[in-house]
N, C-alpha and C positions, 0 to 999 in steps of 0.2 A: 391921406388914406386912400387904397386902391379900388375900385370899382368898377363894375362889369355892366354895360347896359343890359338890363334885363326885361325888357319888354313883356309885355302877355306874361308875367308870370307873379304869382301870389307867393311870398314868404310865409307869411301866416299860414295859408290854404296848407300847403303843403305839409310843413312843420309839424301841424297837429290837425292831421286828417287821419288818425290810426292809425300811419305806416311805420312811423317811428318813434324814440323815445328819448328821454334824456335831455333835453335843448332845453333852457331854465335864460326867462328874460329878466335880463337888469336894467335899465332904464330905458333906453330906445336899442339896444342890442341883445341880441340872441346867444347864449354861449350853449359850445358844444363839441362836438368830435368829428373831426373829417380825416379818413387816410390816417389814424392813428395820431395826431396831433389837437390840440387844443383849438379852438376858432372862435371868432367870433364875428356877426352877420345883423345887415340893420340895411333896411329895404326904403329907400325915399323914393317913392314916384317910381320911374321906369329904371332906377341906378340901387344896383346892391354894391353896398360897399362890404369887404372882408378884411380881416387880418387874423394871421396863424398860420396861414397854407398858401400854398401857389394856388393862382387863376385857374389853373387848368383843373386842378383838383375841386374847382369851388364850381365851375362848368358839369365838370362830371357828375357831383356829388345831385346837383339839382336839374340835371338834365339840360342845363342851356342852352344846347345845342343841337334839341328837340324838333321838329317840325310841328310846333305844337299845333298849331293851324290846322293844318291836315289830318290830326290826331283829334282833334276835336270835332272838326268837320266829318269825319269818319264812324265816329261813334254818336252823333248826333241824328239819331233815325227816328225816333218820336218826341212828344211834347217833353215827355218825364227826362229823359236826357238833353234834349235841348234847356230844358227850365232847368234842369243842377247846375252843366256848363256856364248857363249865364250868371246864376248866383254864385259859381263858385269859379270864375274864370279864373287862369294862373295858376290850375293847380297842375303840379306833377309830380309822375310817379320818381322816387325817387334812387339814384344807384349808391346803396348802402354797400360797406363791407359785410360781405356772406357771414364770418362769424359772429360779427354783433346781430346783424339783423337773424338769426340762426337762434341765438340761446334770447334773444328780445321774442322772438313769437312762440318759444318754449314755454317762456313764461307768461305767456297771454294766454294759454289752457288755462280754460274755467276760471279768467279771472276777467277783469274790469280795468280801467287804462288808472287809475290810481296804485292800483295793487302792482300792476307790470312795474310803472315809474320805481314804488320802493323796491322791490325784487331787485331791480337793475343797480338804483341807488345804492345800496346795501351790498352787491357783488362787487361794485367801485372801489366803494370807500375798505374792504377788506381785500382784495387781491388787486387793484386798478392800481396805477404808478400815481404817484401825490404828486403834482407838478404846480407853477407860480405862474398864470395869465393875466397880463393885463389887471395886477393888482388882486386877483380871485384864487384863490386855490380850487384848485379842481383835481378830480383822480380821472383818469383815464381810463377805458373798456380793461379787462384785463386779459390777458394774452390764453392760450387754450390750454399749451401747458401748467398754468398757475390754478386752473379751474379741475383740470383731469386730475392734478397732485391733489388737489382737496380731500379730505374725507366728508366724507355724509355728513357726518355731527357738525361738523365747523358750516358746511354748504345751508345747512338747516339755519343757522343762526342769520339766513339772509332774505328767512321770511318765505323760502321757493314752496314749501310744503312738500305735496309728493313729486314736485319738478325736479326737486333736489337729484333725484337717480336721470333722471333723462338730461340734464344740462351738464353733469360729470362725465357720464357716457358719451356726450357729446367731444368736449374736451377731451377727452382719453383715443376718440377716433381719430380725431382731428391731428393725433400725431403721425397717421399713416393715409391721410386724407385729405388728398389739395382739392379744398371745395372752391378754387378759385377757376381751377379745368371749368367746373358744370357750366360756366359762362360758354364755352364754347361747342355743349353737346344741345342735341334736340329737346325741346321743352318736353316729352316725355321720358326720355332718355334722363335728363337730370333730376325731374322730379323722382324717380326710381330711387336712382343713388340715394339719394337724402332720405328716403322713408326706408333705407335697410338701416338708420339712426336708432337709436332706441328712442322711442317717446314720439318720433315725429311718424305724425300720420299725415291724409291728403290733406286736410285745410295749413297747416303750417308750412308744408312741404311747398303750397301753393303760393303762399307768404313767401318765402324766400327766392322763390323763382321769379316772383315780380318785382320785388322789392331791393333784390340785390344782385340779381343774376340775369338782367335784360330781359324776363320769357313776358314779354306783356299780354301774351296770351292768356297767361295765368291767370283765373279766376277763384279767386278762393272765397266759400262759404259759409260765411258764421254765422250764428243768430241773425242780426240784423240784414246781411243780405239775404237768406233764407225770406224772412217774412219782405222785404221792398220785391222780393224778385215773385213773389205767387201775390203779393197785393198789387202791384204795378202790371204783373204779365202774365200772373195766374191764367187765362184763360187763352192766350197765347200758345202756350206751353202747355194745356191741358189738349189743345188742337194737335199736338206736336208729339205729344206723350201723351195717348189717353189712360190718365192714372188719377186718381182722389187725390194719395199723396205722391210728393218729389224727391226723389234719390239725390244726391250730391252730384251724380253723373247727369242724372237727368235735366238738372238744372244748367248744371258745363256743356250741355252738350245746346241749347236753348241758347244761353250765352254766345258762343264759339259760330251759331248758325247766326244772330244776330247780329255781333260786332267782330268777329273775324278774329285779325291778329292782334288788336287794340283789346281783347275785352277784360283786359287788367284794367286801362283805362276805365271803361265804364264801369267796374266794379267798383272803382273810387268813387268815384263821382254819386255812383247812386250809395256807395257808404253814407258818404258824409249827408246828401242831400236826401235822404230817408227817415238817419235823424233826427234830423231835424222836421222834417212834414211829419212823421209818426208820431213823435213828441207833444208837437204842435194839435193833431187831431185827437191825442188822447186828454190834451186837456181841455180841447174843444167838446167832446164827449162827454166831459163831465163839470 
């Protein structure tokens, strides 16, 4: 079986840190989709072993080739960053393909990471290719044109609600729209493009730019980084912006001044590790 030394870096962390979807473990292996292929991935110690795809794609896909060190050392400026890095060492942002990761934080409007998984679930198993891995049946993402052909009524039967018009619209662009260029234009310059999308606005917009299209700039703000980012730096950023309440801008702009061109990075990191402390004091609370 092939494998990659993988130092300094978390399978788990990554995998199911909110960036992405779909990866379903069977015994000590992960299965899932890389580069349009079937995979599957299992982390011993510092050695990820793979099979379904070339190395190079499995580097890609998890960033391997990262300087993660520096990446973390860079965004490590106070206690509250330093304390998620440590609990949450190994994680990286990861380089999905722009379509999956595109109609996956479509469907993350106003919902909850159970709800996405079936939405995605559900788009597979009716338009995805039915393929035989490693003993498992699996469907594969499904392609943009099989999404844009859809109608409404059939997209509805996949649980999206009113996503259903904005992940068709999506598909239906995507026939005269190489969202694979934005990798090479300016992080403002591509987050543009994608919000003349129907449905996608800044927080998704921002999703996709970190998530699949290199801008690790990108900070995107949802619930949970909203309240880490005024609980953890409220008065920070009240120095900075003197306002009661925080804009979306206002808060990127706090970010961008703090952690520079990393502050995708730390936008993970205080995800995941916010979570978890918020969680933890609300039941300490009561």
């Amino acid at each position: 079986m092939p494998f990659i030394k993988a130092d300094n870096f978390s399978l788990v962390h990554s995998l199911f840190s909110g960036q992405c979807f779909g990866w379903q473990r069977i015994g000590v292996w992960y299965y899932g989709e890389i580069a349009g292929r079937p995979v599957k991935v299992s982390q011993v110690r510092g050695k990820l072993y793979f099979d379904g795809v070339e190395e190079r794609e499995v580097r890609k896909y998890f960033a391997l080739n990262e300087n993660i060190e520096k990446i973390y050392s860079g965004i490590a400026t106070d206690p509250v960053i330093e304390n998620a890095v440590e609990e949450f060492r190994g994680l990286r942002i990861l380089k999905q393909d722009p379509w999956v990761c595109s109609v996956s934080f479509l469907c993350s409007i106003s919902c909850n990471i159970p709800g996405i998984e079936l939405q995605l679930r559900k788009l597979k198993h009716r338009y995805g290719t039915a393929v035989e891995f490693d003993g498992h049946r699996m469907h594969l993402f499904p392609r943009p044109v099989d999404i844009g052909n859809a109608s409404l009524k059939e997209l509805r039967k996949c649980s999206l609600g009113f996503r259903d018009r904005y992940v068709k619209s999506l598909g239906e662009r995507m026939g005269g729209f190489e969202i694979e260029e934005l990798r090479d234009k300016e992080y403002a310059e591509a987050k543009d493009s994608l919000m003349e999308s129907f449905g996608i606005g800044p927080k998704v917009a921002d999703c996709i730019c970190l998530f699949s299209l290199d801008k690790t700039e990108a900070f995107p703000i949802d619930v949970w980084i909203q309240r880490a980012m005024v609980g953890y730096y409220g008065k920070e950023i009240r120095r900075m912006i003197p306002k009661t309440r925080f804009s979306y801008k206002d808060v990127q702009k706090f970010a961008w001044e703090r952690w520079g061109k990393d502050a995708g990075y730390a936008q993970q990191f205080l995800y995941v590790y916010s979570k978890k402390d918020l969680k933890q004091k609300g039941r300490n609370e009561h």
